[in-house]
VEXZALUM-428299 format. One record per residue: residue in one letter; x, y, z of N, C-alpha, C in turn. Coordinates in steps of 0.001 Angstrom, whole numbers, padded with zeros to 6 digits, always signed. Example, Ala and Ser with C-alpha at 12.3 -4.5 7.8 and 13.67 -1.06 7.14 Angstrom:
BEGIN
A+013190-005690+007800+012300-004500+007800+013200-003300+007800;S+012850-002250+007080+013670-001060+007140+012900+000030+007870;
# end
This chain:
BEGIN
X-006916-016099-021525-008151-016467-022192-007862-017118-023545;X-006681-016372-024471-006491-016988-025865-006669-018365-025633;X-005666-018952-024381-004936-020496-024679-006289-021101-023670;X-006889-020484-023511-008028-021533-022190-008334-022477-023081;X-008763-023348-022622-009335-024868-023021-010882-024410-023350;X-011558-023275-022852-013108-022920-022946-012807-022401-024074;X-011910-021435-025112-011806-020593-025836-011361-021541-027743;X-010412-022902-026627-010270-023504-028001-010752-024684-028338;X-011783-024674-027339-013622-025505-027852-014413-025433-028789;X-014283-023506-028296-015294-022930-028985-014434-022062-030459;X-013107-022414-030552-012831-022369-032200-012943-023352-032845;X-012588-024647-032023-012848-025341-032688-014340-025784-033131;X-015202-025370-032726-016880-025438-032848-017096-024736-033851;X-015905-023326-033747-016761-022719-035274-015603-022575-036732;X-014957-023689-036092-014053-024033-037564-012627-022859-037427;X-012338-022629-036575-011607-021462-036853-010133-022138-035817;X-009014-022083-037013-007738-022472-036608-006924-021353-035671;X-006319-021406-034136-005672-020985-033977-004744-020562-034080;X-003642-019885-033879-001820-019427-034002-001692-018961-033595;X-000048-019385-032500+000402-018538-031639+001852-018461-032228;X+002426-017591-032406+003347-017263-032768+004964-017331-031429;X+006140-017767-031661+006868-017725-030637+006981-016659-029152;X+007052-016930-027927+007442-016210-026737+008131-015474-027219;X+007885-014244-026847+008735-012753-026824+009117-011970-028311;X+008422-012866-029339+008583-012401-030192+007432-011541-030879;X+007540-010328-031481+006365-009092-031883+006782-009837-033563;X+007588-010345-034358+007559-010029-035169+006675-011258-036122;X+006067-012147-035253+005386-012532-035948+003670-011953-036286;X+003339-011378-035832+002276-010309-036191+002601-009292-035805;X+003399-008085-036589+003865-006641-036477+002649-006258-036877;X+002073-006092-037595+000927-005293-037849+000198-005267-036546;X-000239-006271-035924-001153-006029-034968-000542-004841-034113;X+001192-005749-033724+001303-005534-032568+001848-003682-032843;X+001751-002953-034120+002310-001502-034272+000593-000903-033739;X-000509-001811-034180-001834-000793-034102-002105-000847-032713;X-001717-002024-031730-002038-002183-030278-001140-000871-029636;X-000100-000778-030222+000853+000277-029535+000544+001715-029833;X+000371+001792-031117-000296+003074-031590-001966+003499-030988;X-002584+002496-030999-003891+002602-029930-003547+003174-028174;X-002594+002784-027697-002347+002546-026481-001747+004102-026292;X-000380+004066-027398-000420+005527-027244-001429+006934-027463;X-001948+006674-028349-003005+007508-028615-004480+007861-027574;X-004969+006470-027219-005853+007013-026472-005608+006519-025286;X-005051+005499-024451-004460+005240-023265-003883+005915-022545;X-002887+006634-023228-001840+007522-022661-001194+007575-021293;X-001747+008608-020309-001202+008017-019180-002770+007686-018098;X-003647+007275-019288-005220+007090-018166-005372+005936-017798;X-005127+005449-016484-005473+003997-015861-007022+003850-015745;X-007835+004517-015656-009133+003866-015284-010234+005221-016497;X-011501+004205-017250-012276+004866-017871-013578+005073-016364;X-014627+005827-017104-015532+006007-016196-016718+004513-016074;X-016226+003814-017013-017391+002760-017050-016840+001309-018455;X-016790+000734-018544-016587-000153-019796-017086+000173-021108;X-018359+000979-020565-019286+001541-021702-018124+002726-022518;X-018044+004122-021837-017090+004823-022102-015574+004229-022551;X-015424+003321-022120-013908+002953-022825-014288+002467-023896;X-015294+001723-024173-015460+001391-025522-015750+002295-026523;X-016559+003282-026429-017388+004500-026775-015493+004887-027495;X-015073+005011-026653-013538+006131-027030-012584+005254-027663;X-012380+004034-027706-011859+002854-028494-012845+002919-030092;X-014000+002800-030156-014497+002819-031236-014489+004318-031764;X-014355+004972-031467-014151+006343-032260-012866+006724-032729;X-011803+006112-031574-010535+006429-032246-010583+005356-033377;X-010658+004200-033580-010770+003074-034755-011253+003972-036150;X-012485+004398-035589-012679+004705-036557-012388+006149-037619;X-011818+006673-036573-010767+007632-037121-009481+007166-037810;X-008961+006405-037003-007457+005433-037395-007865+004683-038964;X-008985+004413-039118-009151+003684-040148-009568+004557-041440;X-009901+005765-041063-010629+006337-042263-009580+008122-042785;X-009984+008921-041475-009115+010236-041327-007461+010291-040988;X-007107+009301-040019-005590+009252-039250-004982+009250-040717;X-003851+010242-041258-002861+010097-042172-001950+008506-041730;X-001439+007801-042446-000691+006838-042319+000462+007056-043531;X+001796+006205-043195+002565+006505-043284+002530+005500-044950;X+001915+004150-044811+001789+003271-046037+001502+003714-047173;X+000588+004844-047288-000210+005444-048060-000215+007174-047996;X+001229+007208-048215+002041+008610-048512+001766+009536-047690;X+001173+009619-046059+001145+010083-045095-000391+011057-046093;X-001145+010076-046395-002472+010327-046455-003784+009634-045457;X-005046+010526-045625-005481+009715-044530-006084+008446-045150;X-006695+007288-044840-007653+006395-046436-008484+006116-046979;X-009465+007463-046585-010599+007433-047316-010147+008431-048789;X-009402+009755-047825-008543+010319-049476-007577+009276-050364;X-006654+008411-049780-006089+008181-050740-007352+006813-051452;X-007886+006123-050765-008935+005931-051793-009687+006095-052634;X-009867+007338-052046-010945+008077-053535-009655+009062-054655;X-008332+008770-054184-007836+008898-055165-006861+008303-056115;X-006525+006994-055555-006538+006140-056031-007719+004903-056855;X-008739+005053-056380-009916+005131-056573-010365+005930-058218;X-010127+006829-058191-010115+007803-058888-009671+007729-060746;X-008147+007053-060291-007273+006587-061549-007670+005496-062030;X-008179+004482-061186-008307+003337-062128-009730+003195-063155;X-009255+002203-064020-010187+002428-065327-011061+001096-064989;X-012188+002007-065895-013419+000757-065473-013234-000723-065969;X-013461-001366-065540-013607-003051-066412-014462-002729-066932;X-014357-003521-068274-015215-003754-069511-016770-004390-069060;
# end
């Protein structure tokens, strides 16, 4: 779907530049490709089939939004980042 000819119509319609990064290589977007793996492990695991598209999404958006707010990460001193936001958050001084 990325490379279809229907898909890079319609970036190009809404201004938006593609990039594909070299065959076989992860290291040109590691970030993505650590959260696709960490997703996959986490809630994929060993389940081939959800009960509906609805439910897989339902359980994709809840883990996200755990991953993004509660999940400790390792960047941010194996805190989760709503704490280290509000405590980093915390230290800095107001602008004038």
């Amino acid at each position: 779907m990325y490379t279809s000819q229907a898909f890079r119509d319609h970036c190009t319609q809404l201004g938006v530049r593609q990039s594909m990064g070299a065959v076989g290589t992860s290291a040109d977007n590691a970030l993505a490709e650590s959260f696709n793996a960490t997703l996959k492990r986490e809630v994929l695991r060993d389940r081939k089939v959800f009960d509906s598209p609805i439910s897989c999404r339902q359980e994709v958006f809840r883990w996200c939004m755990r991953y993004n707010t509660r999940r400790r990460h390792s960047w941010c001193n194996l805190l989760a980042p709503d704490d280290f936001e509000a405590l980093t958050s915390a230290t800095l001084t107001q602008a004038a």
